[in-house]
PDB file with SEQRES, HELIX, SHEET and CRYST1 records, atoms N, CA, C and O in Angstrom:
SEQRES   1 A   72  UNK UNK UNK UNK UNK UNK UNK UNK UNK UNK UNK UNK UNK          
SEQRES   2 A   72  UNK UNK UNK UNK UNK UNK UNK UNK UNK UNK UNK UNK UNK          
SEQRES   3 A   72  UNK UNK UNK UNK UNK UNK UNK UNK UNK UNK UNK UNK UNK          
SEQRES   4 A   72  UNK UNK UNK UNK UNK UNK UNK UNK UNK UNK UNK UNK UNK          
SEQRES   5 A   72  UNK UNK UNK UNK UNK UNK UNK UNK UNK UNK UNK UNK UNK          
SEQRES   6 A   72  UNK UNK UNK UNK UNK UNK UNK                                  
HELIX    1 AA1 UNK A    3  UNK A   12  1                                  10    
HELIX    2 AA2 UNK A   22  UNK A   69  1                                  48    
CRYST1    1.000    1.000    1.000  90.00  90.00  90.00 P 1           1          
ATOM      1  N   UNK A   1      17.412  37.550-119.256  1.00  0.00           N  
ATOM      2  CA  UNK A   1      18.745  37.300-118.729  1.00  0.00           C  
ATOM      3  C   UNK A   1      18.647  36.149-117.738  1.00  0.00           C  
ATOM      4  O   UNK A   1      17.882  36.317-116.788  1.00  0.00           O  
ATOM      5  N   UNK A   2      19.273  35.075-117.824  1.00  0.00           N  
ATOM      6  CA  UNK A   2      19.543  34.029-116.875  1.00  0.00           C  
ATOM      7  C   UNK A   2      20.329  33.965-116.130  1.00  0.00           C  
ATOM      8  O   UNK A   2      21.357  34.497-116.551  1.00  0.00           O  
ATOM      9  N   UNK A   3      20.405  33.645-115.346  1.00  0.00           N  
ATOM     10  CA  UNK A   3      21.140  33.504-113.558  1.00  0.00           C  
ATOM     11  C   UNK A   3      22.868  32.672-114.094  1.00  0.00           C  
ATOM     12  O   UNK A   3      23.809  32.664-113.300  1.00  0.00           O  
ATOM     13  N   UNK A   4      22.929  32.354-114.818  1.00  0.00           N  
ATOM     14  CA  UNK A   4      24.569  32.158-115.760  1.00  0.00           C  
ATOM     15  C   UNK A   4      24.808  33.239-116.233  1.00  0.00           C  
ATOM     16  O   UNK A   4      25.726  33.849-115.685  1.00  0.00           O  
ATOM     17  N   UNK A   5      24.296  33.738-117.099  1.00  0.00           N  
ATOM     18  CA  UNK A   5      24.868  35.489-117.699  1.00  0.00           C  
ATOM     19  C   UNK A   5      25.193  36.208-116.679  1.00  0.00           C  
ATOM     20  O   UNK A   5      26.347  36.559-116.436  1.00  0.00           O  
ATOM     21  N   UNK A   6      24.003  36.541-115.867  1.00  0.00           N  
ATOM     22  CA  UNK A   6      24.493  37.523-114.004  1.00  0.00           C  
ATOM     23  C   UNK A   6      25.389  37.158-113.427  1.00  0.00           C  
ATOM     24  O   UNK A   6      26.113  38.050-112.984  1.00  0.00           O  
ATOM     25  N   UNK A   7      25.776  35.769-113.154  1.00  0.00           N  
ATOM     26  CA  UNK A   7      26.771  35.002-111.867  1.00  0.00           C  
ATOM     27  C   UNK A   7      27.951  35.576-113.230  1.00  0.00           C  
ATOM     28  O   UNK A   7      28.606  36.484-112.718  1.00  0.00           O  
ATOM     29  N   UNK A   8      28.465  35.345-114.867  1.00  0.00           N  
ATOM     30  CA  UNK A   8      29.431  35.586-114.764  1.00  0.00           C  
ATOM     31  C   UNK A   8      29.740  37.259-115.205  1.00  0.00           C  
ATOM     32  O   UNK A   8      30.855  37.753-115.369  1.00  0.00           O  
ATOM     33  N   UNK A   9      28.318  37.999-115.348  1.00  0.00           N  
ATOM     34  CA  UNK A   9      28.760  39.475-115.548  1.00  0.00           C  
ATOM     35  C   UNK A   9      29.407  39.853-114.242  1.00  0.00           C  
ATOM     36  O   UNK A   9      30.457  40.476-114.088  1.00  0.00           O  
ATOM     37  N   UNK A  10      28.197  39.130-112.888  1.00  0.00           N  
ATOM     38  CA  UNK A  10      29.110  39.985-111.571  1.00  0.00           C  
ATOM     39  C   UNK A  10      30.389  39.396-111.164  1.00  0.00           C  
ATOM     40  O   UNK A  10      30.879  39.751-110.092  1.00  0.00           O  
ATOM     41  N   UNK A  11      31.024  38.473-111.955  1.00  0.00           N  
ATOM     42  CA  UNK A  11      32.124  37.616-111.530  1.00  0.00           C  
ATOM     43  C   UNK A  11      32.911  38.780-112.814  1.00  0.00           C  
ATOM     44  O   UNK A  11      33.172  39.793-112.165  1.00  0.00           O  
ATOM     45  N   UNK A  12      33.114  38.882-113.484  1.00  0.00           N  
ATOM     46  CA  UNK A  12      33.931  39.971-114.351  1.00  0.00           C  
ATOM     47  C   UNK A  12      34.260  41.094-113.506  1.00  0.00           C  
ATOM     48  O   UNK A  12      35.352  41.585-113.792  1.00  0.00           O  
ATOM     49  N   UNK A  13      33.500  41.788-112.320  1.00  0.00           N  
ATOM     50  CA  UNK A  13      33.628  42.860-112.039  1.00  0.00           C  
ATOM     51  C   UNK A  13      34.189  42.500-110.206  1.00  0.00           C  
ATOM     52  O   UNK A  13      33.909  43.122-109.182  1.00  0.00           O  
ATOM     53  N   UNK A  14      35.085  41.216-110.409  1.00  0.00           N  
ATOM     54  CA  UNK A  14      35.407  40.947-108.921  1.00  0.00           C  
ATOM     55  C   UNK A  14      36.941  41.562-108.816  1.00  0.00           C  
ATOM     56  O   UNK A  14      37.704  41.298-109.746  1.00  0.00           O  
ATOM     57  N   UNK A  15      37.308  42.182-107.975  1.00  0.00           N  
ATOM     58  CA  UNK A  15      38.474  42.526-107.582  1.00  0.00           C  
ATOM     59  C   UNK A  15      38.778  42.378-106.157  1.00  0.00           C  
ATOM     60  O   UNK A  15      38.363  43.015-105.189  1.00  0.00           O  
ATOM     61  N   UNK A  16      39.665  41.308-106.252  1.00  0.00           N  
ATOM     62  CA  UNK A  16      40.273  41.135-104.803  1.00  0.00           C  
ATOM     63  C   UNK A  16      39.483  40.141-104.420  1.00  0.00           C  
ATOM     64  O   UNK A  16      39.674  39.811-103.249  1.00  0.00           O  
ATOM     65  N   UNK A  17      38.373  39.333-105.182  1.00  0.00           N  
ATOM     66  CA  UNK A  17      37.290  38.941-104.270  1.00  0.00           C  
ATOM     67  C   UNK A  17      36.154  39.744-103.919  1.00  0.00           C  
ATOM     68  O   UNK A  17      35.319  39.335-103.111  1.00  0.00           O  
ATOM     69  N   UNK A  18      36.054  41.133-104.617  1.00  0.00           N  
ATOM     70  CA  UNK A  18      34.894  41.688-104.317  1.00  0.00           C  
ATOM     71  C   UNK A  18      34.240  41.507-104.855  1.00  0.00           C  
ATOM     72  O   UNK A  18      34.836  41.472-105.931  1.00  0.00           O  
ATOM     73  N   UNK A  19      32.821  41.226-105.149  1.00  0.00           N  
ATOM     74  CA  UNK A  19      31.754  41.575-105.802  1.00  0.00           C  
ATOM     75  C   UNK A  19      31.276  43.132-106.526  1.00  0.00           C  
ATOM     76  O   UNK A  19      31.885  44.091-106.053  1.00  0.00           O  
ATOM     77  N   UNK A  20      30.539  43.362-107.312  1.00  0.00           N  
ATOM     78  CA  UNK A  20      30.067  44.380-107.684  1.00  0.00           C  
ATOM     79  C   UNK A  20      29.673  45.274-106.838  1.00  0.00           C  
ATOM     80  O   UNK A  20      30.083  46.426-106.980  1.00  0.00           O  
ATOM     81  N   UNK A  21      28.593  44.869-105.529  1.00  0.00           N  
ATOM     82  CA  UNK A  21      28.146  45.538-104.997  1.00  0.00           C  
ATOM     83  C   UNK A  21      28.698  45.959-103.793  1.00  0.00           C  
ATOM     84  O   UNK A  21      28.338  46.936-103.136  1.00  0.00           O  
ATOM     85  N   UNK A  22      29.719  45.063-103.498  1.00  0.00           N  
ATOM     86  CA  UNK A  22      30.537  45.693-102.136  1.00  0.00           C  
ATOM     87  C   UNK A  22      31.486  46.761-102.658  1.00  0.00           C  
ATOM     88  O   UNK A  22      31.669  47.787-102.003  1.00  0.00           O  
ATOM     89  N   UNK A  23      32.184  46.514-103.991  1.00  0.00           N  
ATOM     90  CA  UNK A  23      32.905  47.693-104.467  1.00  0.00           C  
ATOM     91  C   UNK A  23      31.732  49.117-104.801  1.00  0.00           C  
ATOM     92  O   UNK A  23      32.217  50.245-104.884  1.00  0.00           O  
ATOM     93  N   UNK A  24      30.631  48.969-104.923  1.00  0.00           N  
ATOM     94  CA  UNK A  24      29.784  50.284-104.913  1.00  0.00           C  
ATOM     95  C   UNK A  24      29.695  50.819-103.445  1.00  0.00           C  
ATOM     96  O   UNK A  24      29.714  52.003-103.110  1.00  0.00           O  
ATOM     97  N   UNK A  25      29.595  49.721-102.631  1.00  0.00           N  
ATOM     98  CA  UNK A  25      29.575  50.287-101.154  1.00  0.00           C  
ATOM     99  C   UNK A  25      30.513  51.015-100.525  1.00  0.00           C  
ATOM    100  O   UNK A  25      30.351  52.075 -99.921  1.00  0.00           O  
ATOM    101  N   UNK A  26      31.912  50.146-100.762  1.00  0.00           N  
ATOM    102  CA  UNK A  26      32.919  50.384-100.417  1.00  0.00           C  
ATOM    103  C   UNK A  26      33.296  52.434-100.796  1.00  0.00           C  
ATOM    104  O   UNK A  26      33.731  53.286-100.021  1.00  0.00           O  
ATOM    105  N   UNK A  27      32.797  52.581-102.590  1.00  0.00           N  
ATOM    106  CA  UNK A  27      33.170  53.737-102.958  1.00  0.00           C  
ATOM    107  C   UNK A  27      32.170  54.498-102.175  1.00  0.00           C  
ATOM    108  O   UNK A  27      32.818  55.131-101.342  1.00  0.00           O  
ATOM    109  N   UNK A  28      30.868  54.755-102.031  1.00  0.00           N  
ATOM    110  CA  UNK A  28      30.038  55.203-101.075  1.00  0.00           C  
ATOM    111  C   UNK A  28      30.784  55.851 -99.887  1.00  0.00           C  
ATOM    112  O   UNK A  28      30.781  57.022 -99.506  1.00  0.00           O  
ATOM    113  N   UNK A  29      31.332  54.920 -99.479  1.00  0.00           N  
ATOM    114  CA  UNK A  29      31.481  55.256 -98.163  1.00  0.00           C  
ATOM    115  C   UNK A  29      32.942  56.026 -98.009  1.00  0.00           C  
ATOM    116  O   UNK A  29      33.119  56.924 -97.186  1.00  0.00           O  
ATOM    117  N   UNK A  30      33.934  55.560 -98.894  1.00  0.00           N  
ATOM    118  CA  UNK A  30      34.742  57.165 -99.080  1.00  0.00           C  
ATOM    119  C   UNK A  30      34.619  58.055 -99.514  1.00  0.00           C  
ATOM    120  O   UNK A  30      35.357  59.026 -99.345  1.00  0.00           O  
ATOM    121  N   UNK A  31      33.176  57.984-100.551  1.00  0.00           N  
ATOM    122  CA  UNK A  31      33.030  59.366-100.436  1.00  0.00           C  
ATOM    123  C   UNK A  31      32.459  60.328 -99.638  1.00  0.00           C  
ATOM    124  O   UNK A  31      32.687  61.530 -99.499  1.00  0.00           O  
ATOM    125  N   UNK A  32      31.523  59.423 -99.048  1.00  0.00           N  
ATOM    126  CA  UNK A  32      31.342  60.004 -97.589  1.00  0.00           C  
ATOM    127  C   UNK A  32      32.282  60.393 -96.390  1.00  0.00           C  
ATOM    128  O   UNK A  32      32.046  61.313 -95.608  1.00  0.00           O  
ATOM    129  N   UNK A  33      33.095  59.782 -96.362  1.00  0.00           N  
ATOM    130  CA  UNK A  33      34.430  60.275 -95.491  1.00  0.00           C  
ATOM    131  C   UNK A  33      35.644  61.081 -96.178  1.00  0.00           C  
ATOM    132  O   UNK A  33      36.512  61.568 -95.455  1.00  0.00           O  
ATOM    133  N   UNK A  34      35.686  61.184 -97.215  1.00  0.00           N  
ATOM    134  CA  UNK A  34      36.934  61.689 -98.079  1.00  0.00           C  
ATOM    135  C   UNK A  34      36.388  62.838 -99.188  1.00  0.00           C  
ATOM    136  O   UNK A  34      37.165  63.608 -99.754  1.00  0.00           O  
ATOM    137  N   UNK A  35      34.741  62.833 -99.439  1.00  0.00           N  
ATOM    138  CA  UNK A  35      34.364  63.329-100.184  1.00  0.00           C  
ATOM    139  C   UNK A  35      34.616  65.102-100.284  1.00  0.00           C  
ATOM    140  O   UNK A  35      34.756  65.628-101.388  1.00  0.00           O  
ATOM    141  N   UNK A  36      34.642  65.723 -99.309  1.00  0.00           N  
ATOM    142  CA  UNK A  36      34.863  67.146 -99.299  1.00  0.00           C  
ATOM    143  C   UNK A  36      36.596  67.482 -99.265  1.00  0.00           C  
ATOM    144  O   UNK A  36      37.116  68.588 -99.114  1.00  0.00           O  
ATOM    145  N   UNK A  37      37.333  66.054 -99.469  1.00  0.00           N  
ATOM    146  CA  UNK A  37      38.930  66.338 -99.612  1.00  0.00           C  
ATOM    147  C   UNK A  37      39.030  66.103-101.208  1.00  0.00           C  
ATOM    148  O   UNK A  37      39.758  66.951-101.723  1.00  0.00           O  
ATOM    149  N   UNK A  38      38.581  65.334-101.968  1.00  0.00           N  
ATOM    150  CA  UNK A  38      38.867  64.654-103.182  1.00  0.00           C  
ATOM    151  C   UNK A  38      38.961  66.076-103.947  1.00  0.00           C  
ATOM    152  O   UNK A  38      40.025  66.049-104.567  1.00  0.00           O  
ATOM    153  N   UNK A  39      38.444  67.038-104.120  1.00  0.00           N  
ATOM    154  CA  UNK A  39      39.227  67.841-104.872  1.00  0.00           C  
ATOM    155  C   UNK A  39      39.924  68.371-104.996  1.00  0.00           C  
ATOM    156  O   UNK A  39      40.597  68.495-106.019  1.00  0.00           O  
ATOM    157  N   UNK A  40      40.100  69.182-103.446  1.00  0.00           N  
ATOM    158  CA  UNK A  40      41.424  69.256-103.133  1.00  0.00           C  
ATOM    159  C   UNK A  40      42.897  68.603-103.781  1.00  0.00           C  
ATOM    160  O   UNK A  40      43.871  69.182-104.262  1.00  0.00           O  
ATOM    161  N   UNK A  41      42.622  67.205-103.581  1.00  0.00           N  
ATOM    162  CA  UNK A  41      43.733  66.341-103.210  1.00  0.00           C  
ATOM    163  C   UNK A  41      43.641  66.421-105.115  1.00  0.00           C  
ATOM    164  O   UNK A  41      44.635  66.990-105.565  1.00  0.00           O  
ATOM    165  N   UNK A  42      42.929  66.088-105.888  1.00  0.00           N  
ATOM    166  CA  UNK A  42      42.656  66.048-107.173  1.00  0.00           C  
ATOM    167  C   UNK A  42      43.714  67.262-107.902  1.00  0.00           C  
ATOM    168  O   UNK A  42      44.502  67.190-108.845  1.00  0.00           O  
ATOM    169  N   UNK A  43      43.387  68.189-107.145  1.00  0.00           N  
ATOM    170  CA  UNK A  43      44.145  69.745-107.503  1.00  0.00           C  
ATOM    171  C   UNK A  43      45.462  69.616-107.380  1.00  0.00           C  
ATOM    172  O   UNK A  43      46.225  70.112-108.209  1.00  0.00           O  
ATOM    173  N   UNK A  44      45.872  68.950-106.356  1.00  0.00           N  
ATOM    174  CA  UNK A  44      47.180  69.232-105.604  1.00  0.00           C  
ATOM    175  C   UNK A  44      47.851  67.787-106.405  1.00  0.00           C  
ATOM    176  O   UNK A  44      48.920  68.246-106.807  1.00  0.00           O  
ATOM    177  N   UNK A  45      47.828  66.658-106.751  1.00  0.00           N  
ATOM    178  CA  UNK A  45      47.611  65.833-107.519  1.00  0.00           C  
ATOM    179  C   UNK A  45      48.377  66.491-109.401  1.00  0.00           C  
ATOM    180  O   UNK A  45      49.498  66.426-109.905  1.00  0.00           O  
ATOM    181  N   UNK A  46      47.328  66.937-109.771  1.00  0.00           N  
ATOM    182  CA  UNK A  46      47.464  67.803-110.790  1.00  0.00           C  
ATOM    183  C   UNK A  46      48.758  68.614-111.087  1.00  0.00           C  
ATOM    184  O   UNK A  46      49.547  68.433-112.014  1.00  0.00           O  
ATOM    185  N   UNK A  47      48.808  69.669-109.971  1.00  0.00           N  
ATOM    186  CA  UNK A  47      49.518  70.791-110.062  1.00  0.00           C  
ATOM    187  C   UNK A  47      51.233  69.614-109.687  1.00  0.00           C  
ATOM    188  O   UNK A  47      52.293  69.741-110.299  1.00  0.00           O  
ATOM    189  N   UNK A  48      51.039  68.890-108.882  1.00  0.00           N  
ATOM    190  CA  UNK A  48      52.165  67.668-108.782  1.00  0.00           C  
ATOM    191  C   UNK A  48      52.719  67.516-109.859  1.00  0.00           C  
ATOM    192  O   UNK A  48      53.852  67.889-110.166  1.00  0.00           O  
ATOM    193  N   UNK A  49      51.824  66.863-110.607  1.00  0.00           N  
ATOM    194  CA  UNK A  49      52.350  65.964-112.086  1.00  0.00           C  
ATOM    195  C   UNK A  49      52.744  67.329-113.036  1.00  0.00           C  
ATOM    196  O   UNK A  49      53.706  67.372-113.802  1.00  0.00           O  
ATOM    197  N   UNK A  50      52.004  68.165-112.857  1.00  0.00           N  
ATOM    198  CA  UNK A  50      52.245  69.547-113.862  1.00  0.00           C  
ATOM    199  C   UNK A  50      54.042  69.654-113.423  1.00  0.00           C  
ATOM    200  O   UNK A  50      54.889  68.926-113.940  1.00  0.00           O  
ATOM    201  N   UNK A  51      54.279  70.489-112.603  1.00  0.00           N  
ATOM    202  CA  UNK A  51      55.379  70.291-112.211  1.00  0.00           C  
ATOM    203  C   UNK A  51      56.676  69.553-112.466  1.00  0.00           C  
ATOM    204  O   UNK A  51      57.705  70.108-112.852  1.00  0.00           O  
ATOM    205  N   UNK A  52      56.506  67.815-112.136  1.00  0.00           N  
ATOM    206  CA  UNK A  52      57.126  67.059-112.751  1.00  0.00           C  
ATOM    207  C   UNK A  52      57.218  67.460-114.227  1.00  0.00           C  
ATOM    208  O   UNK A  52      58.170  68.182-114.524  1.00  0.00           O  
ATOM    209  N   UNK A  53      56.691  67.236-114.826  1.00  0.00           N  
ATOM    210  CA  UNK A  53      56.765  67.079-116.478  1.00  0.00           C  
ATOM    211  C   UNK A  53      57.144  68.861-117.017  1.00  0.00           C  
ATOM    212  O   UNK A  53      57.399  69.191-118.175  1.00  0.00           O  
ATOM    213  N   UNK A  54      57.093  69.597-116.063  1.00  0.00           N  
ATOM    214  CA  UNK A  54      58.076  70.959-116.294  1.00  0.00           C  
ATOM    215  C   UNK A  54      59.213  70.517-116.072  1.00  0.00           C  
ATOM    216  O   UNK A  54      60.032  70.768-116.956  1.00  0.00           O  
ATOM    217  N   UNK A  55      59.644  69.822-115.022  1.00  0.00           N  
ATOM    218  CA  UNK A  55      60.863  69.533-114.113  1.00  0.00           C  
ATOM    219  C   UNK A  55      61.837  69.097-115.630  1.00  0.00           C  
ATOM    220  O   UNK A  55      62.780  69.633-116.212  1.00  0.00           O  
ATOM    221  N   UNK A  56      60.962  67.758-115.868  1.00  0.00           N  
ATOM    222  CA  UNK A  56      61.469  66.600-117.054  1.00  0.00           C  
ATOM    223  C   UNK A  56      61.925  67.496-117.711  1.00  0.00           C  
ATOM    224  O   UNK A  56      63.129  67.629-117.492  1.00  0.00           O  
ATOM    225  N   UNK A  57      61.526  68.191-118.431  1.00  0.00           N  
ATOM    226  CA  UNK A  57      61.275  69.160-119.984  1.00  0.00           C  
ATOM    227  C   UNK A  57      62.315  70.086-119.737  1.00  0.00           C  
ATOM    228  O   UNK A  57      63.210  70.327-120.547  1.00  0.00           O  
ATOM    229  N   UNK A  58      62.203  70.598-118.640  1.00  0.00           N  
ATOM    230  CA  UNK A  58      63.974  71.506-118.563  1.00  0.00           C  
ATOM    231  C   UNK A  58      64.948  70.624-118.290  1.00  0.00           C  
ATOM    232  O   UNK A  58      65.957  70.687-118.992  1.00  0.00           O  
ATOM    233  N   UNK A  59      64.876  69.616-117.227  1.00  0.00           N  
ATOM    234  CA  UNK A  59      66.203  68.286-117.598  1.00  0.00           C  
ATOM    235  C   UNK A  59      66.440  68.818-118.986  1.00  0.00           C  
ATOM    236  O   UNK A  59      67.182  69.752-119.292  1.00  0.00           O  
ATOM    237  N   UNK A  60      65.661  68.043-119.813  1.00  0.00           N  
ATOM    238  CA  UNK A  60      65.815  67.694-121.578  1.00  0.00           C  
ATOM    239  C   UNK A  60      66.627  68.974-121.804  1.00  0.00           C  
ATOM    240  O   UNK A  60      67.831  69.024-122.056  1.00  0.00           O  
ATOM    241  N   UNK A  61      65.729  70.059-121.666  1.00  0.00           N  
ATOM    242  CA  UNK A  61      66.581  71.217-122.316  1.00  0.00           C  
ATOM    243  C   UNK A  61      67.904  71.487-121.824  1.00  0.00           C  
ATOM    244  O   UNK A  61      68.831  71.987-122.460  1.00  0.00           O  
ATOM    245  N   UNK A  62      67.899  71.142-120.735  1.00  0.00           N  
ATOM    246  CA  UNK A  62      69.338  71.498-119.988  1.00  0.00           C  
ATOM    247  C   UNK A  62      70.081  70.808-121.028  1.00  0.00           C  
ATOM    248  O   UNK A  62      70.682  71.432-121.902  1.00  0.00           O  
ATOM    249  N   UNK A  63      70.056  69.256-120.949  1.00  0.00           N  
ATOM    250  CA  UNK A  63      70.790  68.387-121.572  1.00  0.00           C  
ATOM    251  C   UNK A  63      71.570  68.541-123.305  1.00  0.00           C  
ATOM    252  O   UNK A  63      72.694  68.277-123.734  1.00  0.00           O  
ATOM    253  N   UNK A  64      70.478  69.022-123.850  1.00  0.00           N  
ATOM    254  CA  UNK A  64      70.332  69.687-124.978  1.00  0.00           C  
ATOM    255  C   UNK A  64      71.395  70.729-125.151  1.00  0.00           C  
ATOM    256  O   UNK A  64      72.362  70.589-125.901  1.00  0.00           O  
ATOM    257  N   UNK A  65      71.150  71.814-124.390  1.00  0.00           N  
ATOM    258  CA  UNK A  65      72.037  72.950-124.501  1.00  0.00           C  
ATOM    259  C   UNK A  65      73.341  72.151-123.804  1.00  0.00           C  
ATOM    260  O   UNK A  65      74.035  71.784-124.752  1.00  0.00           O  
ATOM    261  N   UNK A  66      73.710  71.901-123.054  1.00  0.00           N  
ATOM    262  CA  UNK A  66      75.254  70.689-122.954  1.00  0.00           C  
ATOM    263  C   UNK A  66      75.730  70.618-124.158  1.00  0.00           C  
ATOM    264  O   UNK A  66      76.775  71.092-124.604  1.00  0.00           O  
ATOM    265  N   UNK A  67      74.563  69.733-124.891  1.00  0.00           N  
ATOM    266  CA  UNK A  67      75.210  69.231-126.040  1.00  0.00           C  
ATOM    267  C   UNK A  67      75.619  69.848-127.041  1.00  0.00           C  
ATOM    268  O   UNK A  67      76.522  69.424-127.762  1.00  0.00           O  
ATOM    269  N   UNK A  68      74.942  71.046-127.234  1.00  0.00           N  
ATOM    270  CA  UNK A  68      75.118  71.959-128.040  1.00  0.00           C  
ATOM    271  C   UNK A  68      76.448  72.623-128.057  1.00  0.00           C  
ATOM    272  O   UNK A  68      77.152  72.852-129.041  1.00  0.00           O  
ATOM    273  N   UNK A  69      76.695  72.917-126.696  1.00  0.00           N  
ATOM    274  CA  UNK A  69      77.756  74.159-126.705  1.00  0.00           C  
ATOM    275  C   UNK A  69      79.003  73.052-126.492  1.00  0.00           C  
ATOM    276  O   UNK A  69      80.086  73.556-126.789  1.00  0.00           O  
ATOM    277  N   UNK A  70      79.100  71.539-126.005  1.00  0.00           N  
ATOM    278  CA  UNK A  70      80.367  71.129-125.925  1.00  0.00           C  
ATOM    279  C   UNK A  70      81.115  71.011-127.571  1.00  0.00           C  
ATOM    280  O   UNK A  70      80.807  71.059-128.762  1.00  0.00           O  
ATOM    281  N   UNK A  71      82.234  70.836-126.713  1.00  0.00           N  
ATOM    282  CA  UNK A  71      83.419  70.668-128.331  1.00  0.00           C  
ATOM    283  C   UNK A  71      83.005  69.740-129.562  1.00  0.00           C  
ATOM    284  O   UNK A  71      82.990  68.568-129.185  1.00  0.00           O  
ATOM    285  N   UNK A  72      82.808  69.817-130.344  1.00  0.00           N  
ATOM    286  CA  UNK A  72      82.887  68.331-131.654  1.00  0.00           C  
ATOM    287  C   UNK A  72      83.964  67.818-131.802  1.00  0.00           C  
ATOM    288  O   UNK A  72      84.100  66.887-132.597  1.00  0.00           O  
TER     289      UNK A  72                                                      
END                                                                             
């Protein structure tokens, strides 16, 4: 592997201007500070979106039965 292949594999993986290895650092270190919340928050996250898309799905049905029972 030559020093052109590396400069543009770690240039593919820049975000924001980061490099590869500051974005490994960067995640490191929240998980060190955030790490004993992330599942938590993962759970609560979850059970969120679950919710919503119950929410949606009876909208629909509501809407549905409207349509059903109004006049033709």
């Amino acid at each position: 592997m030559n020093v052109s292949s590396l400069v543009e594999s770690v240039s593919t993986l820049a975000f924001f201007g980061l490099g590869g290895l500051e974005i490994v650092i960067a995640g490191g270190i929240v998980l060190l500070l955030f790490g004993n919340r992330l599942p938590g928050a993962a759970k609560s996250l979850g059970m969120s979106l679950s919710a919503f898309k119950k929410g949606i799905k009876e909208g629909e049905d509501d809407l549905d039965d409207r349509d059903e029972k109004a006049p033709s």
